[in-house]
LUMPADREN-430843 format. One line per 4 residues: number of its first residue (from 1); their letters; for each residue x, y, z of C-alpha. Coordinates in nm, 3 decimals, m for minus. Last residue first. Layout:
REM residues N
NUM) a) X:Y:Z; ...
//
This chain:
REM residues 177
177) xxxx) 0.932:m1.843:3.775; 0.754:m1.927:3.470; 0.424:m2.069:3.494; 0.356:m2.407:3.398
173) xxxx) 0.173:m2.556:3.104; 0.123:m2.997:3.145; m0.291:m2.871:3.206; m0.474:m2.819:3.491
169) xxxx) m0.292:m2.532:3.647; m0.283:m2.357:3.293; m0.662:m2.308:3.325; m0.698:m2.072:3.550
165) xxxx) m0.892:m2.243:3.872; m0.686:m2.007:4.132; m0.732:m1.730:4.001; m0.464:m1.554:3.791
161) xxxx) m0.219:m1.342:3.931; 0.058:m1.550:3.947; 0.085:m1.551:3.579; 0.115:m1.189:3.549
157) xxxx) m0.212:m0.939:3.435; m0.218:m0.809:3.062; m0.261:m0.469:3.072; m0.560:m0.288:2.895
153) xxxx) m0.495:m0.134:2.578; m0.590:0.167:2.589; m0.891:0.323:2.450; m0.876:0.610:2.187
149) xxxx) m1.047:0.948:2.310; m1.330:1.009:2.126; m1.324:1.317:1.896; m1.015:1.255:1.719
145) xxxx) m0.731:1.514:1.736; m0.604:1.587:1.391; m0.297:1.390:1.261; m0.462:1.084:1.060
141) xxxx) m0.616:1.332:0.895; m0.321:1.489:0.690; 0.003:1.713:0.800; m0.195:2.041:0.779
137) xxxx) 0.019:2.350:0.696; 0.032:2.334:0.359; 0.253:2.397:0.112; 0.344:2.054:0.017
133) xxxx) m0.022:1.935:m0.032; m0.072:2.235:m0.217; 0.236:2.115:m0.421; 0.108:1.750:m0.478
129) xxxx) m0.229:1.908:m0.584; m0.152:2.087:m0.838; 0.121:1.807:m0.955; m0.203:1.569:m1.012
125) xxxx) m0.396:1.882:m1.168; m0.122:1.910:m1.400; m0.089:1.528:m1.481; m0.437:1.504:m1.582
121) xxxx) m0.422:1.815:m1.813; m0.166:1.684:m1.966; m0.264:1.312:m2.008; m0.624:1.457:m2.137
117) xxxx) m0.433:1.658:m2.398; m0.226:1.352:m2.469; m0.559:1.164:m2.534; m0.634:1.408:m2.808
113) xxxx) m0.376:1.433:m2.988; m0.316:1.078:m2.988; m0.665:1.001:m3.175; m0.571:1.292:m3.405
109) xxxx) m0.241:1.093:m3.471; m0.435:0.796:m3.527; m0.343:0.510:m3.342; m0.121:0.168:m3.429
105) xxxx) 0.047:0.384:m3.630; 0.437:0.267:m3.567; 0.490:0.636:m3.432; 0.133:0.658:m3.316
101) xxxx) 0.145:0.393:m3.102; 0.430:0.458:m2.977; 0.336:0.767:m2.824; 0.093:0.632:m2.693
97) xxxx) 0.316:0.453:m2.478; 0.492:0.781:m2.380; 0.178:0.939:m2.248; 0.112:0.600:m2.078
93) xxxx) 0.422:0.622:m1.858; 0.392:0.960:m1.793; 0.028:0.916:m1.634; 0.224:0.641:m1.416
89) xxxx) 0.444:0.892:m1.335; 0.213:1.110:m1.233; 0.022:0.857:m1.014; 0.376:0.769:m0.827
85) xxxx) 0.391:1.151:m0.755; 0.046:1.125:m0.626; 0.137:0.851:m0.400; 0.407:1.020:m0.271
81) xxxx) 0.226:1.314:m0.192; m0.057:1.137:m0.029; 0.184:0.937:0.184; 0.318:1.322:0.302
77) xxxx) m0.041:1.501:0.350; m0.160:1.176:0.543; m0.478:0.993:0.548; m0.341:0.661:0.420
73) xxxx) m0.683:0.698:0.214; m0.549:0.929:m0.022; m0.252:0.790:m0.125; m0.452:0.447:m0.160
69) xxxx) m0.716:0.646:m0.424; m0.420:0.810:m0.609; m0.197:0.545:m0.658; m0.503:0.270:m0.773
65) xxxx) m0.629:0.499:m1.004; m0.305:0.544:m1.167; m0.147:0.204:m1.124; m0.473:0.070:m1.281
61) xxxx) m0.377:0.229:m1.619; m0.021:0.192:m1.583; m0.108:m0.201:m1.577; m0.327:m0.165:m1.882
57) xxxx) m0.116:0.023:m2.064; 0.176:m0.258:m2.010; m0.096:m0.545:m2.041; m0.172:m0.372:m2.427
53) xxxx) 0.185:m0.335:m2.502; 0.279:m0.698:m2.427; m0.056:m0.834:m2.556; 0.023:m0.636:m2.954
49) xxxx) m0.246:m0.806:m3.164; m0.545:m0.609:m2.918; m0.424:m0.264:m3.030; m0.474:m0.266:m3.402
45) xxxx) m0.867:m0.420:m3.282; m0.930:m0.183:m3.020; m0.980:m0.319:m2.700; m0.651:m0.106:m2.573
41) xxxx) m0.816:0.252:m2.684; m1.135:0.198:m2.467; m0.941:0.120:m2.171; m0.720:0.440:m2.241
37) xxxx) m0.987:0.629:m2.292; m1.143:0.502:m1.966; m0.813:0.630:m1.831; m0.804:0.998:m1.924
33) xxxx) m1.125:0.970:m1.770; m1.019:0.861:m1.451; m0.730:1.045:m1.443; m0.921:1.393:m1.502
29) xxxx) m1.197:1.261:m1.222; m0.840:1.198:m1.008; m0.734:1.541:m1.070; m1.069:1.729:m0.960
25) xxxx) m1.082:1.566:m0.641; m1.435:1.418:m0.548; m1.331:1.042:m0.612; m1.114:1.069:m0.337
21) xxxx) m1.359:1.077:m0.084; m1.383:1.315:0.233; m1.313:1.677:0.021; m1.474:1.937:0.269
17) xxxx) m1.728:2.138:0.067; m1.716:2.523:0.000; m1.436:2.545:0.201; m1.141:2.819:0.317
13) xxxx) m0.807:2.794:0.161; m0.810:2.734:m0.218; m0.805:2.446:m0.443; m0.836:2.474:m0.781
9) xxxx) m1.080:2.174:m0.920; m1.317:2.374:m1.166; m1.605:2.296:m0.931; m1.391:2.465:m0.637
5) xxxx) m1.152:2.280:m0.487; m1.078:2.237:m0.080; m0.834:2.037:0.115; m0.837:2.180:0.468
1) x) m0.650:2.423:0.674
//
């Protein structure tokens, strides 16, 4: 089975498009938008006095684009979990910053409203997708069979094998014996 959404991001078993870059999932365009708001919000004048809080959102920011698009690209149903779960809580971690905000009104509450909606809605799809990833069958990529074989390594050959004129001979190196 494959990863598959349909436009409105719920995944189902049987494709309309094979998913190959993790900017196509549903939940990370909802993270990435609920984090350009976020970007937006932290260059705002009331914002900008407070550098601790604003490197905090900022970091938590990153952390969820950055969790989602490594998860996916280790290429395995289980890494991608984690990572996701990581993603989520980094979603948490800025729904409870805003928070702040609006309890010492750095924000308006309709302001807050309305990115906490996004954070919801972002952190849905995220566990969405961490339990279809959890429920299915397919352990990730990185499992299937490739379609050219993988070459082996070839052997490295002994000491004494070496020609006559290897380069060792003429130098202070010696084999081991």
């Amino acid at each position: 089975m494959e990863i598959c959404c349909d436009m409105s991001g719920l995944l189902y078993f049987g494709c309309m498009a094979n998913i190959t870059d993790f900017r196509d999932f549903e939940a990370f365009k909802a993270c990435r938008a609920f984090v350009r708001e976020i970007g937006l919000l932290v260059r705002s004048v009331p914002l900008r006095r407070n550098r601790c809080l604003v490197d905090q959102m900022e970091r938590a920011s990153i952390s969820v684009l950055s969790n989602f698009a490594e998860g996916f690209e280790r290429d395995g149903n289980a890494e991608f979990m984690q990572f996701l779960t990581i993603c989520k809580g980094s979603v948490g971690e800025l729904r409870a910053q805003l928070i702040y905000c609006a309890d010492i009104e750095l924000i308006e509450e309709e302001r807050y409203e309305t990115l906490d909606v996004m954070a919801e809605s972002a952190a849905r799809l995220l566990g969405g997708l961490a339990r279809y990833l959890k429920a299915s069958s397919k352990r990730g990529r990185k499992y299937e069979s490739r379609s050219s074989p993988i070459p082996k390594r070839r052997r490295r050959r002994p000491l004494e094998l070496l020609s006559e004129n290897a380069s060792w001979k003429n130098s202070n190196l010696k084999p081991r014996t």
